[in-house]
N, C-alpha and C positions, 0 to 999 in steps of 0.2 A: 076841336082844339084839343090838342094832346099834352098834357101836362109835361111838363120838359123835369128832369127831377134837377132837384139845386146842387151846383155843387159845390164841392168839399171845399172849404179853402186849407188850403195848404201851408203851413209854415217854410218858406223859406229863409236857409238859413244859409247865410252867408257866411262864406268861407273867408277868411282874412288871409291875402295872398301875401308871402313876404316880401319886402322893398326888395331888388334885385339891387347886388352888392355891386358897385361900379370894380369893372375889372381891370386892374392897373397891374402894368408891367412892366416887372420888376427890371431894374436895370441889369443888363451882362457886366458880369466881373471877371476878369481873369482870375485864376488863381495862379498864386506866385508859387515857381515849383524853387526847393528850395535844394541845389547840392549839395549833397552830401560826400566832399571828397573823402574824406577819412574810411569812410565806410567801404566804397568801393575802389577797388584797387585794380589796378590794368595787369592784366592777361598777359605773357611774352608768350609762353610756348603755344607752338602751334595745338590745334587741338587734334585728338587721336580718339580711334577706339578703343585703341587696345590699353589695359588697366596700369601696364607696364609705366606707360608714358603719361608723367606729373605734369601738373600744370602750374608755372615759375609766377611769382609772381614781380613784379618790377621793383626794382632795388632802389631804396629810398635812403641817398648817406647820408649820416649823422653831420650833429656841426661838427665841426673843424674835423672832420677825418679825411685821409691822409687817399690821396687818389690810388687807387689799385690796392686799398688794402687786402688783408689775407680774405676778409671778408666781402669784398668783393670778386676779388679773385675765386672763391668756395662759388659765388655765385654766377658768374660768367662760367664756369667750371661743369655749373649741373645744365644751364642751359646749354652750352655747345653739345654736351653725353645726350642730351633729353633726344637733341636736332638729329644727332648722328643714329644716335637706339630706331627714329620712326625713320627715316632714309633707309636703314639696313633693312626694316620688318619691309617698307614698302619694294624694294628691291628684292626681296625674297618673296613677296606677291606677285611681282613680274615672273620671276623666274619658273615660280610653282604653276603661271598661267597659260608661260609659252610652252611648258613641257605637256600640261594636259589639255593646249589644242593645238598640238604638233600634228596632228594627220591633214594629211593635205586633200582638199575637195577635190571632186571631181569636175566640176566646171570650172573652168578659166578664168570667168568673171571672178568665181566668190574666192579663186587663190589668191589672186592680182589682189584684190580689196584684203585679203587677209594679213599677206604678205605685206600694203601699205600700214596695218596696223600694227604689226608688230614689228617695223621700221619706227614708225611714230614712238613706240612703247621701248624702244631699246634708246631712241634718242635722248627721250627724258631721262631713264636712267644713266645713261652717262653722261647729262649733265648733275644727275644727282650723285654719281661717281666723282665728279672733280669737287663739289660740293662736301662730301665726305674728306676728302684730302686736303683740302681748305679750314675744314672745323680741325681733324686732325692738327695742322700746322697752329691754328690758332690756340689749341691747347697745348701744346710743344712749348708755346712764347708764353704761357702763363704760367708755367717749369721755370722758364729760363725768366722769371720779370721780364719781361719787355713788351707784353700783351698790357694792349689800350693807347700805346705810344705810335704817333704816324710816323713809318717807314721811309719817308722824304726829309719833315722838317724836324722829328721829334718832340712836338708838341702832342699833348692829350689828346684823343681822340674825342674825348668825353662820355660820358656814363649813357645818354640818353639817344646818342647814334651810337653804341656799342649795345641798346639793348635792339634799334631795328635794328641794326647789322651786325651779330655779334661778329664775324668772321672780317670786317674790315681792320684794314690795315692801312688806312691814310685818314689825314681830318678832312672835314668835310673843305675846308682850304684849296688843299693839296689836289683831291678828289678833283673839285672844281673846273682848275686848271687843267689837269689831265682831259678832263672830256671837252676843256676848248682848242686843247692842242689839239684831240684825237678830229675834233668835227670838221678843223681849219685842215689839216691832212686827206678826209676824204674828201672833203668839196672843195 
């Protein structure tokens, strides 16, 4: 018989695990976004690269002033110059583009396709030509007071369709009627 040797007793020491915290979930909240109209203020002119062309901001009249004052008038003034200054530069990007891809391909395909492209590019510009003579006319009528007044009933056109459309010349009334006579004519 072989003596077995005793053994060690060992302290175990026990670790005190922590209670595990019940995991509650937290309610969703919206958060309330809050506007801030004052602050930001709406954009008219178009925007541009070029440094030349400001960016207008939308005309806000005082109380009791007077429809088309001078100071609106100064303002419909810089927007219609702003409209006409980026039409001119983009119309002189045309022009600088047809002239320096003026050589005509050799394949037929890639004329034809050339050809319909700068068909396409002269179309827009002379709708951007009549566009030009239009802001022209409308600053002509803001010389002569009569810009903002519709051309039909002479009623105000009002501030807030003269800033989408500065170049309109009927109220939105008048307008109306014209595209139900025009629709009742074609069909």
């Amino acid at each position: 018989m072989t003596k077995s040797k005793p053994k060690k007793k060992t302290k175990s020491i026990a670790v005190k695990a922590k209670p595990k915290k019940a995991v509650t979930k937290k309610p969703i909240t919206k958060k309330k976004v809050v506007k801030k109209t004052a602050a930001k203020k709406k954009v008219v002119a178009i925007k541009s690269s070029s440094k030349k062309n400001k960016k207008i901001v939308a005309y806000k009249p005082k109380k009791k002033e007077k429809y088309m004052s001078a100071a609106m008038k100064r303002h419909f003034t810089a927007i219609l110059t702003n409209w006409r200054e980026q039409l001119i530069e983009e119309m002189q990007k045309t022009f600088n583009h047809l002239k320096d891809k003026g050589e005509k391909p050799a394949d037929d395909l890639d004329r034809a396709s050339q050809e319909e492209e700068f068909a396409f590019e002269l179309r827009t510009r002379d709708r951007e030509r009549k566009l030009i003579n239009k802001i022209a006319s409308s600053i002509e009528l803001i010389k002569q007071n009569d810009y903002g007044y519709c051309e039909s009933c002479g009623v105000n056109i009002g501030i807030k369709r003269l800033e989408a459309r500065p170049t309109a010349t009927h109220c939105i009334d008048c307008k109306t009627l014209d595209e139900i006579k025009e629709k009742q004519l074609s069909g």
